[in-house]
Backbone as a ProteinNet text record, in pm:
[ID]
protein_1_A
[PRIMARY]
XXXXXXXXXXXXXXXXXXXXXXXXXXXXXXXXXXXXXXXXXXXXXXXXXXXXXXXXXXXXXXXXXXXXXXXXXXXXXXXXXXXXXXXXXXXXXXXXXXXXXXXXXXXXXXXXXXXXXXXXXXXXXXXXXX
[TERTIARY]
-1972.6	-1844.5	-1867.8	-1785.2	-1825.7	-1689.1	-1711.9	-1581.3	-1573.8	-1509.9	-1399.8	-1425.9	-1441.4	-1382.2	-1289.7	-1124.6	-1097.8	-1071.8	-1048.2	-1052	-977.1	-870.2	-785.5	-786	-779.4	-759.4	-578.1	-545.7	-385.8	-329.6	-438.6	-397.3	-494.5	-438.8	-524.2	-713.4	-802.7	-949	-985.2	-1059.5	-1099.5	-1167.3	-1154.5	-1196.2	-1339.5	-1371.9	-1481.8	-1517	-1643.6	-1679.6	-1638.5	-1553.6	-1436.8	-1362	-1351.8	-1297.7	-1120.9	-1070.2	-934.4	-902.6	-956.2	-887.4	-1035.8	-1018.7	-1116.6	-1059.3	-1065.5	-1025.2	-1156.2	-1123.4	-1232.6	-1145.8	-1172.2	-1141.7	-1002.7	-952	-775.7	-724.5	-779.9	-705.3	-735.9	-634.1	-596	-593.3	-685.8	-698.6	-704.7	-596.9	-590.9	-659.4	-695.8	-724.1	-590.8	-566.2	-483.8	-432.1	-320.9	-282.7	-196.4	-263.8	-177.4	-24.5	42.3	125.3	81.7	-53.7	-120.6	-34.2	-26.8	26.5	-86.2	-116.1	-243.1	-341.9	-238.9	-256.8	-247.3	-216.7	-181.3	-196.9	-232.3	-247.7	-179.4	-70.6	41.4	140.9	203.4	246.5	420.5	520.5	630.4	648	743.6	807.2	823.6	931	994.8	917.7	936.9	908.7	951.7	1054.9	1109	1034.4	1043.9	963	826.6	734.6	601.9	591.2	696.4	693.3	695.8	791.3	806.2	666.7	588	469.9	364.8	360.3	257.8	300.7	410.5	380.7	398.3	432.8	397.7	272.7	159.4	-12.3	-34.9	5.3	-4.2	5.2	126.6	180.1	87.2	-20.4	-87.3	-189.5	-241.9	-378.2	-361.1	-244.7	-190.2	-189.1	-162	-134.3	-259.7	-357.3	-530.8	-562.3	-484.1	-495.3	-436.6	-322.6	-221.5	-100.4	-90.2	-26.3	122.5	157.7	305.7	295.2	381.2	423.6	466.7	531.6	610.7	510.4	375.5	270.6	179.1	249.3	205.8	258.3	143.2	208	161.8	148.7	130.9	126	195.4	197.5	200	100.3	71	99.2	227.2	259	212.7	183	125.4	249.7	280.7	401	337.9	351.8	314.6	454.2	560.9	697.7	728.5	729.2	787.3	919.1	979.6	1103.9	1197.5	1142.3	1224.3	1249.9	1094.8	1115.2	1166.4	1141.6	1153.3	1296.1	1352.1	1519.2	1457.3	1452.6	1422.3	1318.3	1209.3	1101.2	1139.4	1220.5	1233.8	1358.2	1450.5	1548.3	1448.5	1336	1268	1193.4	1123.2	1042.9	1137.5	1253.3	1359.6	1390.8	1350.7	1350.6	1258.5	1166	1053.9	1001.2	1094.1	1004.8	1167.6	1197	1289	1255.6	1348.7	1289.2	1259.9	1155.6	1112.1	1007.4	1076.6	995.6	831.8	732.9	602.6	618.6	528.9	530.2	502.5	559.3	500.6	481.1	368.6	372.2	379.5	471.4	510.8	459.3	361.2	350.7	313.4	308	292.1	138	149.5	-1.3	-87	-138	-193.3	-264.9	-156.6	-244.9	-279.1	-345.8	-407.6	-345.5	-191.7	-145.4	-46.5	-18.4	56.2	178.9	260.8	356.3	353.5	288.6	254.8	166.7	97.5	-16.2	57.9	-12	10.7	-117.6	-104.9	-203.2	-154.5	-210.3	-133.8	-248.8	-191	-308.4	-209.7	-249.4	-151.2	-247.9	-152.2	-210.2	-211	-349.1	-344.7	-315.5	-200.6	-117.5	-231.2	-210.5	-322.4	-363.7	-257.9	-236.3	-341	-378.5	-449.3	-553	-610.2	-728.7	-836.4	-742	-781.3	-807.1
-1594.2	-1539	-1421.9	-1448.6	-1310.5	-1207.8	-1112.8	-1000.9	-946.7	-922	-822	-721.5	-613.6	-435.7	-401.7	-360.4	-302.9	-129.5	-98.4	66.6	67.3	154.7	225.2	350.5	431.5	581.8	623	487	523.5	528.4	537.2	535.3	632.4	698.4	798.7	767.8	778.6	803.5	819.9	661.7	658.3	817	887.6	974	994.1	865.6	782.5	695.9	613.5	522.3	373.4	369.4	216.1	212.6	112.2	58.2	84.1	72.2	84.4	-29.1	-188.2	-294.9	-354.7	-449	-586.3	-742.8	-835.9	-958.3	-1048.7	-1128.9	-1223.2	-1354.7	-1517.3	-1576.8	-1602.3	-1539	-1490.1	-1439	-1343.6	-1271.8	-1151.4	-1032.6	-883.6	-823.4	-764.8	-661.8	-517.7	-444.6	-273	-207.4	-98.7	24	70.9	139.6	200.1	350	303.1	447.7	515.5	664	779.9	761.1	880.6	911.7	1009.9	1019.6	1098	1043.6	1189.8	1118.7	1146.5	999	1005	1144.7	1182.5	1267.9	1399.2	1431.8	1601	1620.8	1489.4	1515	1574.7	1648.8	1629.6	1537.1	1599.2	1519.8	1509.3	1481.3	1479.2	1523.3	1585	1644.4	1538.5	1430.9	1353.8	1200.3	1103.3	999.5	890.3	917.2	820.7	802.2	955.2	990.3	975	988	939.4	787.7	691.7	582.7	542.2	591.9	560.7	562.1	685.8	720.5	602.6	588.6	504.8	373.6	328.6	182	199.8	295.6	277.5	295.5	358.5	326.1	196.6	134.8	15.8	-98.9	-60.4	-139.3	-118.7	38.9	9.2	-35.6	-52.8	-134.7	-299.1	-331.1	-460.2	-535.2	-441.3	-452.9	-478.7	-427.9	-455.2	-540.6	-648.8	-780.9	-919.6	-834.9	-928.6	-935.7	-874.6	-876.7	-750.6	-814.6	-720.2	-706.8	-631	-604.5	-759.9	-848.7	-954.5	-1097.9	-1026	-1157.6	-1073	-972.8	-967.9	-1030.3	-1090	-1192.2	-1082.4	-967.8	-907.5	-708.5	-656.1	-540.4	-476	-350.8	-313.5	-147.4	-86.3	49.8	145.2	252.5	355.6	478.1	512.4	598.4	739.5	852.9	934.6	972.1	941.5	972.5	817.7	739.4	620.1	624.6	656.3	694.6	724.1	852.4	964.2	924.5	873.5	807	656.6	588	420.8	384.5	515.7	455.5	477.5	590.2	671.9	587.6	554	496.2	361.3	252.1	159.7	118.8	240.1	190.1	248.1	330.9	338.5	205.7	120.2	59	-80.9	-115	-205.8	-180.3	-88.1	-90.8	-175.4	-170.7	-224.3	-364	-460.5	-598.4	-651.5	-781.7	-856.2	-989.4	-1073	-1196.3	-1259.3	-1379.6	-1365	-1247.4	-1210.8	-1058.3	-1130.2	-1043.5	-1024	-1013.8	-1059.6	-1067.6	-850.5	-817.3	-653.4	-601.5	-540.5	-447	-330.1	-259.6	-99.6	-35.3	118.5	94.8	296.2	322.5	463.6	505	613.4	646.3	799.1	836.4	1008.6	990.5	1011.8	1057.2	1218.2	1246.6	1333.7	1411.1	1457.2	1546.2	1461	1359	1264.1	1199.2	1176.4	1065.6	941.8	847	723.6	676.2	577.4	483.8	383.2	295.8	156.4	120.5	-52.9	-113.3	-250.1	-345	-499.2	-568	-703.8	-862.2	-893.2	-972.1	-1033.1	-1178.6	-1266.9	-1365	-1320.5	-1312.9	-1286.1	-1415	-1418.4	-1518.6	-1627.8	-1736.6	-1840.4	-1790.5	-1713.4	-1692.5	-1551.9	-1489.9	-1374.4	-1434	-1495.7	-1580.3	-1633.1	-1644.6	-1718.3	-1856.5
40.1	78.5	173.7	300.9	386.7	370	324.4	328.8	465.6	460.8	627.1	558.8	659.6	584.9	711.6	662	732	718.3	856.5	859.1	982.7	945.8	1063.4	1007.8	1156.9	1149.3	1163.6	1142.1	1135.2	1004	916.3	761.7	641.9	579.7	484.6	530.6	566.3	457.9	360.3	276	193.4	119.6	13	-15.7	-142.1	-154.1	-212.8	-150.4	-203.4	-206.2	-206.7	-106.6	-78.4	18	47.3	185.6	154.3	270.6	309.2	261.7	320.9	256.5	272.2	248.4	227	214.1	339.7	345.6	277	218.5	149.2	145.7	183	183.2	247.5	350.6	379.1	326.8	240.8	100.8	163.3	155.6	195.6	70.6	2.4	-110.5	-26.2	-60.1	-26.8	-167.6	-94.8	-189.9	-261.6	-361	-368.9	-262.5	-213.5	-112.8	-188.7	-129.6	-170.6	-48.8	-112.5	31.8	138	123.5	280.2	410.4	476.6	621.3	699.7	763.2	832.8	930.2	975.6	1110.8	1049.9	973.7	931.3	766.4	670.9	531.8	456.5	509.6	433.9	317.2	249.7	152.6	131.2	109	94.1	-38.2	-71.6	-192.4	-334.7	-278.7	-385.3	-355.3	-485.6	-500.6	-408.8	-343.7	-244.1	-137.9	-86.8	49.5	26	-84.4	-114.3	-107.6	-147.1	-129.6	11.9	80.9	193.4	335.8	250.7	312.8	292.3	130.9	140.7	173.9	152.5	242.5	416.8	488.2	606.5	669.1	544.9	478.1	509.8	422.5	374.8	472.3	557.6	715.8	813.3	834.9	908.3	897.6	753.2	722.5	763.4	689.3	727.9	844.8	948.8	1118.1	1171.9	1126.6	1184.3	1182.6	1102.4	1049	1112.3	1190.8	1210.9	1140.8	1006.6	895	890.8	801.8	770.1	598	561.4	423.9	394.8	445.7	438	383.2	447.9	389.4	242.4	198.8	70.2	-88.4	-131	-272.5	-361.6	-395.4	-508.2	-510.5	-571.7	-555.5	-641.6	-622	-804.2	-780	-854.5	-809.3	-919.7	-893	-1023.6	-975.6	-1054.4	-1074.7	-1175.6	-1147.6	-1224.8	-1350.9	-1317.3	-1401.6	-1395.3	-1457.8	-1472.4	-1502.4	-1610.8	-1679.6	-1540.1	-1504.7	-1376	-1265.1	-1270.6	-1115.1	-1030.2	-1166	-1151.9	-988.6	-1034.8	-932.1	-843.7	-762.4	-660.5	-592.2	-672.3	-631.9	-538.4	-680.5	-590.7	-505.6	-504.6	-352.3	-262.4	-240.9	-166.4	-92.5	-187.7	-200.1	-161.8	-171.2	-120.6	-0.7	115.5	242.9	352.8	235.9	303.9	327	185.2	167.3	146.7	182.2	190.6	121.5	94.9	37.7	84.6	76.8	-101.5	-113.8	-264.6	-268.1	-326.9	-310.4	-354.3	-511.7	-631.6	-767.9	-747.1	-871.1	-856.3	-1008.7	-1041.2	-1147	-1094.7	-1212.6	-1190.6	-1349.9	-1342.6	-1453.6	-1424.8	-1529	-1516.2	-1552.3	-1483.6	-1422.6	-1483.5	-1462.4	-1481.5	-1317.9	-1266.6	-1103.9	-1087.4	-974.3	-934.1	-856.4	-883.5	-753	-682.8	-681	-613.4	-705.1	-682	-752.2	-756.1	-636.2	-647.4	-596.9	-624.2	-550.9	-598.4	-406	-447	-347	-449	-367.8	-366	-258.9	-229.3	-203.4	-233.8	-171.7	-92.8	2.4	122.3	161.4	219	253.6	427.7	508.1	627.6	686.9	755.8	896.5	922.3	917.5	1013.8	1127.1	1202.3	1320.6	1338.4	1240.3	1305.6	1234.3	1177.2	1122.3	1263.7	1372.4	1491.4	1459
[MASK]
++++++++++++++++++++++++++++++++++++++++++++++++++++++++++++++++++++++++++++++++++++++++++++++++++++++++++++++++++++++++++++++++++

């Protein structure tokens, strides 16, 4: 099996030991993203706007690919307030993916300073496969 590593500088830096994403077989496995904003590391206040950050993360890892949010089949969100945040989070998170939606676990977390991580599999396009 040959893996892909991808890396854009249009999306957080890994802060360990792991790749941004990794394609294996046409399969798009992400890291989990913070809501880093690429260019200035900054962070947004509330859960919405952290959402909003990290999947436009997420869109540019995707894009290296050929890919959109739209070719992801699975999405796995870590929430530091589950209870609090669950609303906020996902009319955030309903801007972004249209149907048919991606399968998703949402589940609460002990993060590090952040309110959410997420991470996705995507099926990469035939079309950017070459």
């Amino acid at each position: 099996m040959t893996k892909i590593v991808i890396d854009t500088a249009r999306a957080p830096r890994p802060i360990g030991p792991y790749s941004q994403a990794v394609i294996a077989n046409g399969l798009f496995f992400s890291a989990g993203f913070a809501p880093l904003h690429p260019e200035t590391g900054t962070m947004a206040d509330t859960v919405g706007d952290q959402t909003r950050q990290v999947l436009r993360n997420l869109s540019a890892v995707l894009a290296e690919q050929g890919a959109t949010l739209d070719d992801c089949v699975k999405v796995t969100v870590h929430l530091q307030n589950l209870k609090a945040d669950f609303a906020e989070y996902n009319a955030a998170y309903a801007e972004f993916f249209t149907a048919p939606f991606p399968v998703r676990t949402t589940v609460g977390s002990q993060l590090l300073d952040i309110l959410v991580e997420i991470d996705v599999v995507a099926v990469i396009p035939a079309r950017a496969l070459g």
